[in-house]
N, C-alpha and C positions, 0 to 999 in steps of 0.2 A: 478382499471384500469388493463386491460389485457395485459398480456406480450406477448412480439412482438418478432420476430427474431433479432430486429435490436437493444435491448435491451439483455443485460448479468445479470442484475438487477434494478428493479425496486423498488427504496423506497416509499413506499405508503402511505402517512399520518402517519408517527407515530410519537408516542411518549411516554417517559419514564420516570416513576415518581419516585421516592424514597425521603423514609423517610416523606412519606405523601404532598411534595410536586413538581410540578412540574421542572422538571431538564432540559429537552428536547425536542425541538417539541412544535407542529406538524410541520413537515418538511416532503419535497418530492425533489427525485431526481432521476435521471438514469444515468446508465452507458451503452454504448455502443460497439460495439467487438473492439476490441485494444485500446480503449481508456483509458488513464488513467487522473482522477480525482483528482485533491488534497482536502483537507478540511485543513482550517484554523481556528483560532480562540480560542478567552482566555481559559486561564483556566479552567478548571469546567464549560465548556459551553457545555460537553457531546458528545466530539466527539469521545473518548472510548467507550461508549457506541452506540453512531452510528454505529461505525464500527461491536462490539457485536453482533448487532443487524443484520446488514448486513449477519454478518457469519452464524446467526443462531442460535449464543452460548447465547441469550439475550431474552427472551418474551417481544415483546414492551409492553406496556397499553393499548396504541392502533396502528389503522394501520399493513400493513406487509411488510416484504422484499418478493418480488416475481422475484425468478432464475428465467430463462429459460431455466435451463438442474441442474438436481437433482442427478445424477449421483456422486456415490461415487466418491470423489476427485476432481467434478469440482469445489469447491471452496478452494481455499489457503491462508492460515491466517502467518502470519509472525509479530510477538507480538514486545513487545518492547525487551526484553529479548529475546536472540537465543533459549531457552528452547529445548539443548539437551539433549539427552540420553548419560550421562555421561560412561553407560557401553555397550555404542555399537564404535563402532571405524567411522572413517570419512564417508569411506562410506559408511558403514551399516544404517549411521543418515541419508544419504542421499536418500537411496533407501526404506525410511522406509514406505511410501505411496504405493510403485509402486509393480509391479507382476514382474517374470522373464520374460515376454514379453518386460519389458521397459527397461530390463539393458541399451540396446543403449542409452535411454534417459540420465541416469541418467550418463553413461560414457563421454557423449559428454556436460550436460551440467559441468561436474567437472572439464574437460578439459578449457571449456569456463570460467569456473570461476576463471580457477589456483589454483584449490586444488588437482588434480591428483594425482600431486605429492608427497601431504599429504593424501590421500588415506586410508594408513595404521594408522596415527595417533588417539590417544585418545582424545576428544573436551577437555582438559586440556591442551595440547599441542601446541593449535590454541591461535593466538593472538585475540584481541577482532572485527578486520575487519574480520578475517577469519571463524571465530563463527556465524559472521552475514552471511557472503558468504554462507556460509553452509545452516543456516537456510533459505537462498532465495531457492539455489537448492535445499532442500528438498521441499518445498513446490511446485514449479515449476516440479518437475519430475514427477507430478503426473498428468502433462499438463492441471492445471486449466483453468477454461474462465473465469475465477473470481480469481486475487488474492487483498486480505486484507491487508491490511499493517501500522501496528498502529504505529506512530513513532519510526521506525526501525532502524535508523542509529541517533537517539537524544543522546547516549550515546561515540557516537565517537569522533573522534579528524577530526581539518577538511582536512586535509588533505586525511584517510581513507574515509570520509563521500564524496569526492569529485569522488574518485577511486569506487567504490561501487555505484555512481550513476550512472555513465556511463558505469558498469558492469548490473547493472537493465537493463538497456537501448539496453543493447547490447542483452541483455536476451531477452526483450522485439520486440527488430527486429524478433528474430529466432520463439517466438512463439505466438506472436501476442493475448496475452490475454486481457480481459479489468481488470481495477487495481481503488483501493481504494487506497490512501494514505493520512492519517492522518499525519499532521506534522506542529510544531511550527516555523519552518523556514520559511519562506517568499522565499527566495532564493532557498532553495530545491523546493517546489511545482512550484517557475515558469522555474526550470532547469529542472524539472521531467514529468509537468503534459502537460497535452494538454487541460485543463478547470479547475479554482481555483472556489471552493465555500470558501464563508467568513461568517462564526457562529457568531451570538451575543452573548454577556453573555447570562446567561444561566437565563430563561430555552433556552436552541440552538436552535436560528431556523437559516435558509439559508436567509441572509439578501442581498448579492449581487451574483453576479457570473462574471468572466473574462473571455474571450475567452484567451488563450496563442496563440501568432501570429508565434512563432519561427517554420516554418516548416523544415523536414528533420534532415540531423545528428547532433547532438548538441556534440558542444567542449568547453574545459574550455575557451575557448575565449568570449563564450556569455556573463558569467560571467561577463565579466569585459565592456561591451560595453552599448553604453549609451541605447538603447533603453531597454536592462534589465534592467536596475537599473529604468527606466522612470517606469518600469511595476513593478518592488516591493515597490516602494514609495509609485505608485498609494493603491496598496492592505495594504502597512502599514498604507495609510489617511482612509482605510477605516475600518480596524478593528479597528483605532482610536474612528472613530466617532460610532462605535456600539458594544464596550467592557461593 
């Protein structure tokens, strides 16, 4: 299928085998400009590799990921791990995609994020929300239209997991990228996304898809109100019925 403007990425049929048998796919989906997407789904039903694949770091078997803009740095990958550079300082990890034409970027989104003021520090220094802060704005400075996000915040506490989503978000208004997120939480993908895909066991394929209704600013109040919780029941009867 050809890729269209109105498309950031286009997954096209694949799928990914290991260990001689089938793990993944075939599955197809697209992401749209500022849209962001979540994938759900059990364990080992390959949505690490979906996302792999998406980035470009994966050779499906078959099928491809087809960008519509190939350009150094338009795709952002933000792992499960912050995986920084333990010998460059705050914002040296920060700036580490971009040219000296983007310093602006990379000062205003540190501001945005609340590490400014850590700046100067060594990533041993940063708590484990601030690690992840970092590893957003780096990938962001480099003003992807594509970022990747493999369960990013699975390792926090929820409190910081709660902070950091609405720093996404906030990120997310200023630069209007489209976004993959990979995640085990039910609750994050319908506080995050604007469309939930739900993986079978694996081999993964895309067995339902949700529209998410909540438009405009989202606040920790959604969280608690009946029509979210109506909308992650619905997606936990469904990964029920196709794990």
């Amino acid at each position: 299928m050809a890729i269209t403007t109105r498309t950031v990425v286009h997954v096209d049929g694949i799928s990914h085998t290991f260990g001689g048998a089938l793990a993944l796919g075939p599955l197809t989906f697209a992401v749209h400009p500022s849209e962001i997407v979540a994938v759900v789904g059990p364990s080992g039903c390959g949505k690490t590799p979906l996302v792999r694949i998406s980035a470009g770091l994966l050779e499906p078997t078959s099928g491809a990921a087809i960008h519509s803009d190939r350009r150094p740095g338009s795709v952002g990958y933000v792992f499960q791990e912050p995986a920084l550079l333990a010998w460059r300082r705050v914002a040296d990890n920060a700036r580490l995609f971009v040219t000296r034409r983007d310093e602006p970027i990379v000062e205003r989104l540190l501001r945005v994020s609340g590490l400014a003021d850590h700046a100067a520090k060594w990533p041993h220094q940063l708590s484990g929300g601030m690690k992840m802060r970092l590893a957003l704005v780096r990938s962001l400075a480099a003003s992807p239209d594509l970022l990747l996000m493999d369960e990013p915040f699975g390792a926090l506490d929820q409190i910081t997991r709660h902070r950091l989503h609405d720093e996404l978000l906030s990120l997310h208004v200023d630069q209007r990228f489209g976004a993959v997120l990979v995640t085990h939480a039910i609750d994050e993908a319908v506080y995050l996304a604007d469309r939930i895909l739900v993986m079978s066991g694996a081999p993964g394929r895309i067995v339902e898809e949700f529209a998410v209704p909540f438009a405009g600013r989202r606040t920790n109040e959604l969280r608690y109100s009946p029509p979210f919780a109506e909308l992650c029941g619905t997606i936990a009867a469904s990964l029920g019925r196709h794990a």
